[in-house]
Each structure stands twice: as C-alpha cells, then as structure tokens.
NUGUNU-858842 format. One record per atom (N, C-alpha, C): atom name; x, y, z. Coordinates in nm, 4 decimals. Layout:
<drenmars>
["CA", [X, Y, Z]];
...
</drenmars>
This chain:
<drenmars>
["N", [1.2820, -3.6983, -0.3858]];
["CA", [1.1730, -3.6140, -0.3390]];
["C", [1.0413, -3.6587, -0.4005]];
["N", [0.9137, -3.6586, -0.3229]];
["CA", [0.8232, -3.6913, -0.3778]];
["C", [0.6815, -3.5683, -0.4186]];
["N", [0.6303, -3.5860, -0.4848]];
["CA", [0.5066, -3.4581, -0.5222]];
["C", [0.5047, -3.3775, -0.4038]];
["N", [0.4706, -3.4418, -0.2977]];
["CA", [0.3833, -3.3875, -0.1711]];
["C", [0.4984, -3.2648, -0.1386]];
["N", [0.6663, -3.3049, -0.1446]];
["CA", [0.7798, -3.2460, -0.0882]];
["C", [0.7955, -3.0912, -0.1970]];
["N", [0.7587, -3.1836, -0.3121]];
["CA", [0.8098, -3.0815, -0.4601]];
["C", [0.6535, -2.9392, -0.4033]];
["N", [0.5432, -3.0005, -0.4536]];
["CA", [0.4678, -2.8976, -0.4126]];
["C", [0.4671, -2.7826, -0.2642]];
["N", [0.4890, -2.8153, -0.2183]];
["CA", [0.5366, -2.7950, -0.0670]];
["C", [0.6312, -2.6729, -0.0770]];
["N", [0.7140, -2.7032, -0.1542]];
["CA", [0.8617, -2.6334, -0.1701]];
["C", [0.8293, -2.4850, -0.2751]];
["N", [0.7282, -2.5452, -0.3732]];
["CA", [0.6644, -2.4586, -0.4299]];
["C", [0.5750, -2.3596, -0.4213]];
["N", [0.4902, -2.4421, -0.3173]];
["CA", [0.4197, -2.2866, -0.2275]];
["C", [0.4903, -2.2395, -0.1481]];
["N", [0.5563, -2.2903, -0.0423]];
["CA", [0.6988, -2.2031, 0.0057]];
["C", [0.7228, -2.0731, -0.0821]];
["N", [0.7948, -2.1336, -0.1787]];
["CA", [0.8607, -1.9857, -0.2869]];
["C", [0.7251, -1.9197, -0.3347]];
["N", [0.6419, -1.9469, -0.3754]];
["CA", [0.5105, -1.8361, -0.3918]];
["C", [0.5017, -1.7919, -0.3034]];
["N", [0.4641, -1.8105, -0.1956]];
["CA", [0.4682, -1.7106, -0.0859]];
["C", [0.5660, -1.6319, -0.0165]];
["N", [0.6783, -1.6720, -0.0457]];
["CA", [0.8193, -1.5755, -0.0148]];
["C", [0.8106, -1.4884, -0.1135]];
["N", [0.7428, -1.4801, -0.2281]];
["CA", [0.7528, -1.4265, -0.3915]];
["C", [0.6659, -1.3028, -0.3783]];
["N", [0.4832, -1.3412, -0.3079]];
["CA", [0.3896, -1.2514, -0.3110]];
["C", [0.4736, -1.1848, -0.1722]];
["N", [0.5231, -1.2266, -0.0515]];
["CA", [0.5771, -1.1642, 0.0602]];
["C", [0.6802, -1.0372, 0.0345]];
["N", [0.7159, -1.0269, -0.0298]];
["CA", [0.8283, -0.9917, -0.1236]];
["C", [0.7957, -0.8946, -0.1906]];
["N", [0.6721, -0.9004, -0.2973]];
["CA", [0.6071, -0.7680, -0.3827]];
["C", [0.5106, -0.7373, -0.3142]];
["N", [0.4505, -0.7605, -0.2350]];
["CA", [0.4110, -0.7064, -0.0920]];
["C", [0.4972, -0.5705, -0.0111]];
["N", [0.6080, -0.6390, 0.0094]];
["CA", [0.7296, -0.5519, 0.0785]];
["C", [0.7725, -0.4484, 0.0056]];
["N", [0.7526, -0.4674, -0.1257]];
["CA", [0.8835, -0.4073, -0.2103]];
["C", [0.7354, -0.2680, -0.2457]];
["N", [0.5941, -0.3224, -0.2745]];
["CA", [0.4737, -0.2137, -0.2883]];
["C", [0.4578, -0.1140, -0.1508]];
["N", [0.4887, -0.1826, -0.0632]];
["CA", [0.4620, -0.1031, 0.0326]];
["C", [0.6119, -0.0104, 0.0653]];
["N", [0.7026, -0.0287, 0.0278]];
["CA", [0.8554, 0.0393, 0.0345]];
["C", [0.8324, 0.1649, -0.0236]];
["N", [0.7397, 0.1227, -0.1467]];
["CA", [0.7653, 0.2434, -0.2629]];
["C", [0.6097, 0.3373, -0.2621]];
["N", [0.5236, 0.2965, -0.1452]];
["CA", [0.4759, 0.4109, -0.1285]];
["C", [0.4810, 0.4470, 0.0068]];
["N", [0.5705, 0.4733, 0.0630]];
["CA", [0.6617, 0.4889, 0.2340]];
["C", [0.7601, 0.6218, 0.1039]];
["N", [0.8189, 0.5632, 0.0014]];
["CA", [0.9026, 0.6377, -0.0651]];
["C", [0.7882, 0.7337, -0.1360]];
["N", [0.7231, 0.7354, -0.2497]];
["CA", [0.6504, 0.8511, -0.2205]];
["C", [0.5672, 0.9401, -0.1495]];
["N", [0.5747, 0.8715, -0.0095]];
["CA", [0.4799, 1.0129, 0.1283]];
["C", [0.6055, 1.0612, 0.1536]];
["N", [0.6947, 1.0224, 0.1449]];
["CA", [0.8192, 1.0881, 0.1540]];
["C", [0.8991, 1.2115, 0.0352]];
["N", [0.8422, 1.1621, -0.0415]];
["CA", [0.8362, 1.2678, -0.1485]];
["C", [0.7350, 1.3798, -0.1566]];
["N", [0.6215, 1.3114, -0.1081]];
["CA", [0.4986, 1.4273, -0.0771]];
["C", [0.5207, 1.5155, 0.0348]];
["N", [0.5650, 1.4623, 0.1283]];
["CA", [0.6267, 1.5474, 0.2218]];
["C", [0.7118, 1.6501, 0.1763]];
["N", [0.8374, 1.5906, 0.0468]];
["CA", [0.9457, 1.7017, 0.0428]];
["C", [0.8699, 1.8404, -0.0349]];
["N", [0.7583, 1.7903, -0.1501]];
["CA", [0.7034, 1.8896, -0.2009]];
["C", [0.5744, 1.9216, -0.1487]];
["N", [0.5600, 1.9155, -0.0333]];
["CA", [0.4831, 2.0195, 0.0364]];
["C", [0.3287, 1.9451, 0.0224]];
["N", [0.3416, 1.8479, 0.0022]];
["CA", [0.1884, 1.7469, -0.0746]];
["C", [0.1200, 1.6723, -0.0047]];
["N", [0.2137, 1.6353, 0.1185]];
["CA", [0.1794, 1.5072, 0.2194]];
["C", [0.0667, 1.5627, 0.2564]];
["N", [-0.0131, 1.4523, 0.3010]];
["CA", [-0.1721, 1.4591, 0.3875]];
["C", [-0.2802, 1.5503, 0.2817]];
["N", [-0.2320, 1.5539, 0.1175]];
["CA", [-0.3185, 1.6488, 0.1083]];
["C", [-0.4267, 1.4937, 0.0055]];
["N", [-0.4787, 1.4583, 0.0105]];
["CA", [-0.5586, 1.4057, -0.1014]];
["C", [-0.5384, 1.3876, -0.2019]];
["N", [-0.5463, 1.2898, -0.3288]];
["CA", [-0.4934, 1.2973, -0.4624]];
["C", [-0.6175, 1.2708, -0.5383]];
["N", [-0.7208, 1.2870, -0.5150]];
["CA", [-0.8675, 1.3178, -0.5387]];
["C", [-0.9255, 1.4115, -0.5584]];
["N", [-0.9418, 1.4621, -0.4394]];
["CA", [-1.0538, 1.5645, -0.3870]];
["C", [-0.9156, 1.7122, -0.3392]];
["N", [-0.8288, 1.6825, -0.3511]];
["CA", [-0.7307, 1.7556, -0.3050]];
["C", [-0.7628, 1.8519, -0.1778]];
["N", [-0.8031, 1.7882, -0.0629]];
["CA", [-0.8296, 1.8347, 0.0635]];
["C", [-0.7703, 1.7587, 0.1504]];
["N", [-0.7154, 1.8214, 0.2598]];
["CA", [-0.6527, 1.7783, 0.3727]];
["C", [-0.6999, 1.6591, 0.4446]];
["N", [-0.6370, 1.5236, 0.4511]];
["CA", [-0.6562, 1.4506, 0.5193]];
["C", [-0.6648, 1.4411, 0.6710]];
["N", [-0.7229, 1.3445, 0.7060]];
["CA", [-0.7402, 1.3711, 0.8932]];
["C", [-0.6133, 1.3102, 0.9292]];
["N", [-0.5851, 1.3520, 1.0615]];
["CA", [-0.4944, 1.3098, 1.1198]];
["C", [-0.5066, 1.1617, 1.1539]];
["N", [-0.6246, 1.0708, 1.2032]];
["CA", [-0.6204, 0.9926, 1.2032]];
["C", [-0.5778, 0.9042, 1.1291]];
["N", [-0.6284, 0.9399, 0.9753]];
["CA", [-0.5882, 0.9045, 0.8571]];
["C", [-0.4452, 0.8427, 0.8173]];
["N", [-0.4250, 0.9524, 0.8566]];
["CA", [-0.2561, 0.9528, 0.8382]];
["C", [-0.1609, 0.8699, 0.9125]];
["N", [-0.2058, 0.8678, 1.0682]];
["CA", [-0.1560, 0.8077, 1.1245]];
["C", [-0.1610, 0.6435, 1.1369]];
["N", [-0.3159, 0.5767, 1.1241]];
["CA", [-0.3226, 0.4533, 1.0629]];
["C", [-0.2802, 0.3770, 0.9379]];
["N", [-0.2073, 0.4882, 0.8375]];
["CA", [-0.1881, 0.4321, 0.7177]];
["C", [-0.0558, 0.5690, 0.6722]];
["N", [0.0159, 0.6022, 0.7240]];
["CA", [0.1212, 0.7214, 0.6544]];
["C", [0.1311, 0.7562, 0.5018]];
["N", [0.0955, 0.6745, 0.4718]];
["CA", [0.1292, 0.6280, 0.2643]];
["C", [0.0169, 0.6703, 0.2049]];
["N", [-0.0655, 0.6996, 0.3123]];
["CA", [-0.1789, 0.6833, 0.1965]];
["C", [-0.2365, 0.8334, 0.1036]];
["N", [-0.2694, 0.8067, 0.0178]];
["CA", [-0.2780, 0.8540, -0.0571]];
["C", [-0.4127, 0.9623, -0.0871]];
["N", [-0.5274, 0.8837, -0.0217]];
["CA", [-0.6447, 0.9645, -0.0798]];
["C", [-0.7393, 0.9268, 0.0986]];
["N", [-0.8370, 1.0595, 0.0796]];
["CA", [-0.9014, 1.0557, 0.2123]];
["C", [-0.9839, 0.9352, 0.2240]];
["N", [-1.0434, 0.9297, 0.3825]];
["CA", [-1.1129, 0.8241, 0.3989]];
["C", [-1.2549, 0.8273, 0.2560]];
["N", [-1.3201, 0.9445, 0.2823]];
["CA", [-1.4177, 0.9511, 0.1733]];
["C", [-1.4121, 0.8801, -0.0144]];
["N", [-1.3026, 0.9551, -0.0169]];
["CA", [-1.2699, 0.8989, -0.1597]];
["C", [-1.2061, 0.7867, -0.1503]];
["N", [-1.1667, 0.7369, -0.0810]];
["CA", [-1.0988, 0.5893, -0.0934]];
["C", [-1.2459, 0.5129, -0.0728]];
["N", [-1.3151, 0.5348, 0.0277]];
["CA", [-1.4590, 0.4084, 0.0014]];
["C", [-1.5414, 0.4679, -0.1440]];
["N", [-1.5463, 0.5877, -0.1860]];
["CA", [-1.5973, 0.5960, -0.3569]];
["C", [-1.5486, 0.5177, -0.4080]];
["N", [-1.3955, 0.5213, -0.4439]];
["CA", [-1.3358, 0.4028, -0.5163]];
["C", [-1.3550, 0.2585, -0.5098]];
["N", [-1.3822, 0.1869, -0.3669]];
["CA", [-1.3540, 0.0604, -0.3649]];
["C", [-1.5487, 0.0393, -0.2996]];
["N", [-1.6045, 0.1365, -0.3433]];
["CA", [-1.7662, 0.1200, -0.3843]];
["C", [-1.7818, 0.0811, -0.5182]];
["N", [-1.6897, 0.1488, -0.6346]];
["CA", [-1.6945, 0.1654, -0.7584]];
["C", [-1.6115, 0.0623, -0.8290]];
["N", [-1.5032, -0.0101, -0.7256]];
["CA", [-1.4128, -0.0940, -0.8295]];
["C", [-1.5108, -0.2318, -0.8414]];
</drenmars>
C-alpha cells in the first residue's frame, strides 16, 4: 500500500468515526424529548421556560430551547 491508499483509508475511518458521534448525539437527544415528553416537559423551553412553537418542534423534535433563545445563545457563543 502506498501513502496516497494509507491516507485515504484514514479519512475513510474519520469520517465513519465523526458519522457515528453524530448518530449516536443525535440518538440521545431523540432519547431525552422522549423523556420530556414522559415528564410532562416536551415543547416547553429549557431557558425561558415557555412553550415552544409548533413549528419549532416540528423542524427539529429534540430541541431543546425556543427559536428566541437559541439565536441569544449562538449570538453569544
């Protein structure tokens, strides 16, 4: 095998790797809206603790915090 084959093979597995904790992040918050659901929590905000829009919800199920406070945050990060 030569560099070109070895490297090759190596970004292969990095990207099956990030594909992967990708999958496995998004599993485990599918698993807690599912938990928010059981305790009565789903759609509510983990911020501002106000009811999310339906739209909201429906473009993203998992998510966590309203449209508002999610652009505060990623104004602020």
């Amino acid at each position: 095998r030569d560099l070109v084959d070895i490297a090759s093979s190596d970004f292969d597995k990095q990207i099956l790797d990030l594909s992967s904790a990708i999958e496995v992040n998004t599993l485990n918050k599918i698993n807690a809206a599912i938990t928010r659901m059981k305790n009565g929590h789903y759609g509510i905000c983990a911020s501002c603790s106000k009811s999310m829009d339906e739209e909201r919800l429906k473009a993203m199920p998992y998510a966590v915090l309203c449209v508002p406070c999610k652009s505060k945050r990623e104004k602020y990060a």
